[in-house]
N, C-alpha and C positions, 0 to 999 in steps of 0.2 A: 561371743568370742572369749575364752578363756586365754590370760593370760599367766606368764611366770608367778612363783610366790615375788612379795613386794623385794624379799632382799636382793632376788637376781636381777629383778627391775631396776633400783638404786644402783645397782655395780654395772649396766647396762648403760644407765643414764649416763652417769659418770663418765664411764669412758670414752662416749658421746661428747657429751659434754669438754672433757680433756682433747679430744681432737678437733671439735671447732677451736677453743681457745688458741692451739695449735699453729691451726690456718691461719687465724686473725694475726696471732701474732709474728707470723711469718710473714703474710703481707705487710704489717707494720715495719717488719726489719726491711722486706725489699726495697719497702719508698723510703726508708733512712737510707741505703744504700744507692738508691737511684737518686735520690738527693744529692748526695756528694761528690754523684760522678757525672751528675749529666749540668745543662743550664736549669735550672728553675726560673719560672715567671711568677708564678706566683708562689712566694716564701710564706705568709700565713696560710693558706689552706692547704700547703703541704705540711704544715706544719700542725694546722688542727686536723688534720686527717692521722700522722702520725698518733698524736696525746691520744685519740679519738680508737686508734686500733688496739692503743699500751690498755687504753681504761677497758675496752673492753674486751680485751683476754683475759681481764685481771678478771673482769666481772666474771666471765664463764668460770675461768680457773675456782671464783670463790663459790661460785654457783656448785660444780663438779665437787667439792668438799663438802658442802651442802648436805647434799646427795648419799657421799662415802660416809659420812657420820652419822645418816640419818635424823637429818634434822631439815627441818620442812624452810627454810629461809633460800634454799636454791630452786626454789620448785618457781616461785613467781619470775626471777629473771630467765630462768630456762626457758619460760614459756614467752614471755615477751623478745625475748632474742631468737627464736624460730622462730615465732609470728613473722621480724620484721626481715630475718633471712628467708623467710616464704615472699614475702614482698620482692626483694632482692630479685629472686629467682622469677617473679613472674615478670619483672622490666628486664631483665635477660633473656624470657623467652618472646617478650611481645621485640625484642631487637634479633629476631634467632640466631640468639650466642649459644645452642643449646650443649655446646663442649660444657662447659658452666653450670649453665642454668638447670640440666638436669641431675646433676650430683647433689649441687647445693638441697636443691627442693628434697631428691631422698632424705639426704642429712638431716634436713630441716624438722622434714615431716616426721621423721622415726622420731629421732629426738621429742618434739612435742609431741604426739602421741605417746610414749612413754614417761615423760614427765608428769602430763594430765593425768596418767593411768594410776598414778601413786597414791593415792587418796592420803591425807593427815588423820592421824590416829585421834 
């Protein structure tokens, strides 16, 4: 399987990368906002769920810079943040939520495959 030269790879990843952060941190604004408007029962795990979506957009985001700069320090959480959105996506499909379950897994999947695909110089 031949793939792109590495820099269209990197600006591929990236952008990948930029739109998970994206979601996460769009989920993270919802439950701040479902937060405020609804009851809470439980205030701490809405609450480390919240920290928990801030850290980890920040992570993709610094990940995704990573990537645009070409510098190999976003390539290991790239690949551990899909790994564990693969995970995600397979307890999404074993409950068949597959509206979900089968976006994430593409996303997931492209993303890591293209990450791995980067070889460090």
């Amino acid at each position: 399987m031949k793939f792109p030269n590495v820099e269209r790879r990197r600006t591929i990843a990236a952008t990948l990368l930029k739109v998970e952060a994206s979601i996460v941190l769009a989920l993270g604004t919802f439950l701040v906002i479902k937060g405020l408007t609804s009851k809470v029962e439980a205030l701490g795990a809405l609450i480390g769920v919240i920290v928990f979506a801030v850290l980890g957009g920040a992570g993709l985001l610094g990940a995704a810079h990573g990537f645009s700069t070409a510098k190999n320090y976003g390539r290991a959480p790239a690949v551990l943040a899909n790994l564990i959105a693969l995970g995600v996506a397979y307890f999404q499909i074993s409950a068949h939520f597959w509206v979900m379950a089968v976006p994430l897994a593409l996303l997931a999947l492209i993303t890591l495959v293209i990450s791995i695909s980067i070889v460090p110089e």
